[in-house]
Structures are given as structure tokens and as C-alpha cells.
C-alpha positions as CSV (number, residue, x, y, z in Angstrom):
1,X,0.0,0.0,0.0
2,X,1.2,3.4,-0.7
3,X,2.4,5.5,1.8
4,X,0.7,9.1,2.1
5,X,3.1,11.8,1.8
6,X,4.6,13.2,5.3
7,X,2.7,16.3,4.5
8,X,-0.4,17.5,2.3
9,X,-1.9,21.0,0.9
10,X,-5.6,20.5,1.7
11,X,-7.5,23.6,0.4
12,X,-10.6,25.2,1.8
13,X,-13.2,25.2,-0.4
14,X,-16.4,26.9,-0.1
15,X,-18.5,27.0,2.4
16,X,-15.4,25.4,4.8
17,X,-15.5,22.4,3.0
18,X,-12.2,20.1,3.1
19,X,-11.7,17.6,0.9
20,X,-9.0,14.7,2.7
21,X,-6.9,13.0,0.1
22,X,-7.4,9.3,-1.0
23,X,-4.2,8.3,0.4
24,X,-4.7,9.3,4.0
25,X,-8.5,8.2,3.8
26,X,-7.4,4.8,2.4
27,X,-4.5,4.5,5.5
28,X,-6.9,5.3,7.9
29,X,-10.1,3.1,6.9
30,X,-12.4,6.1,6.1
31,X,-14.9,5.3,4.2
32,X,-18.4,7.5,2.8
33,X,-20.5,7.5,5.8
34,X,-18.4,7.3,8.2
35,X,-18.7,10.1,11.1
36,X,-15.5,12.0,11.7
37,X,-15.1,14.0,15.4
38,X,-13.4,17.1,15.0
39,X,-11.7,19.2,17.5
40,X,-9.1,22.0,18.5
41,X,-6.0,20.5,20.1
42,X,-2.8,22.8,20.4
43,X,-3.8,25.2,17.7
44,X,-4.1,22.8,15.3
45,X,-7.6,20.7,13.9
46,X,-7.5,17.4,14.5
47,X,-10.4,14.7,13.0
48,X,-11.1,12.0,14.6
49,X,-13.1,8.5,13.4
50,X,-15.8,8.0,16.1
51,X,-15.3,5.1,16.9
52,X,-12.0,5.4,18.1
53,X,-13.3,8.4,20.2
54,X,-15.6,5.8,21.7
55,X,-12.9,3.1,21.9
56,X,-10.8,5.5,23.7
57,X,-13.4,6.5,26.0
58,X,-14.7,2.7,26.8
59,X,-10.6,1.8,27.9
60,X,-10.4,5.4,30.2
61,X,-13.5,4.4,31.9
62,X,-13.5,0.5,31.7
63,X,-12.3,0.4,35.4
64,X,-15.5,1.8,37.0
65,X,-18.1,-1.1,38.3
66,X,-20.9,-1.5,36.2
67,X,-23.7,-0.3,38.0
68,X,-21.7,2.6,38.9
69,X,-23.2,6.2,37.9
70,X,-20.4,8.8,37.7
71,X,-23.2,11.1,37.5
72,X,-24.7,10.2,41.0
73,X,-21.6,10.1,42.7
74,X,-20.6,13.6,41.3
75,X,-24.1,15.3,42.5
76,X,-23.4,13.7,46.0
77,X,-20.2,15.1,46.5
78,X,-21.8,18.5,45.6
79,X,-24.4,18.2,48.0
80,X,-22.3,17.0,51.0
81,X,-19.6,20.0,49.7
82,X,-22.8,22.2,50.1
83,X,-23.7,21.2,53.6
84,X,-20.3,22.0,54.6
85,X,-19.9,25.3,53.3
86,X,-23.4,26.3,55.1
């Protein structure tokens, strides 16, 4: 497989429109369809397939109990760092 070059010109076209070159698309697995997440890191934009956004987020939080809301536990520590500021 053909490796995409180190670096690419990808114009803007209009309306903000990007077009990402065959090479890198290929290299990566993205296909039509697909959903791409994109976001600001260090001044630069970065676009990301969502899946591995997912992926990433399953492994960060695969260490919590299932059963276990995040959510709940957050709202309770609120409330009792309420109580102890009255």
C-alpha cells in the first residue's frame, strides 16, 4: 500500500469544505458514511473517526463497576460540599 506523503496542501473550499486525500482516507479506513469527530488541540484541527473516540473513552472508563453512575456520585459530593460550606 502506498504510503501518504509526510505532508499534504488540503484547500478550503467553499462553504469550509475540506476535501481529505485518497491516500490518508485509504490508510486510515475512512470510508463515505463514516462520522469523523473534530476538534481543537494545540492550535491545530484534529479529525477523529468516532469510533475510536468511543474506543478510547470505553478503555479510560472501563475500570468503574458497572452499575456505577459517575453522574450520582458527582451530585453527591456537591451536595455534601454544600452542607459543609453552610
Amino acid at each position: 500500500m502506498k504510503e501518504p506523503p509526510a505532508s499534504t496542501r488540503v484547500p478550503v473550499g467553499p462553504q469550509g469544505r475540506l476535501v481529505i486525500p485518497s491516500e490518508i482516507r485509504r490508510q486510515l479506513g475512512i470510508a463515505p458514511g463514516d462520522v469523523l469527530i473534530a476538534f481543537i488541540e494545540d492550535e491545530r484541527l484534529v479529525l477523529e473517526k468516532r469510533e475510536a473516540v468511543l474506543q478510547r473513552l470505553r478503555r479510560r472508563f472501563a475500570h468503574i463497576p458497572a452499575g456505577v453512575s459517575l453522574a450520582d456520585e458527582l451530585i453527591s459530593e456537591r451536595r455534601s460540599e454544600s452542607k459543609r460550606e453552610d
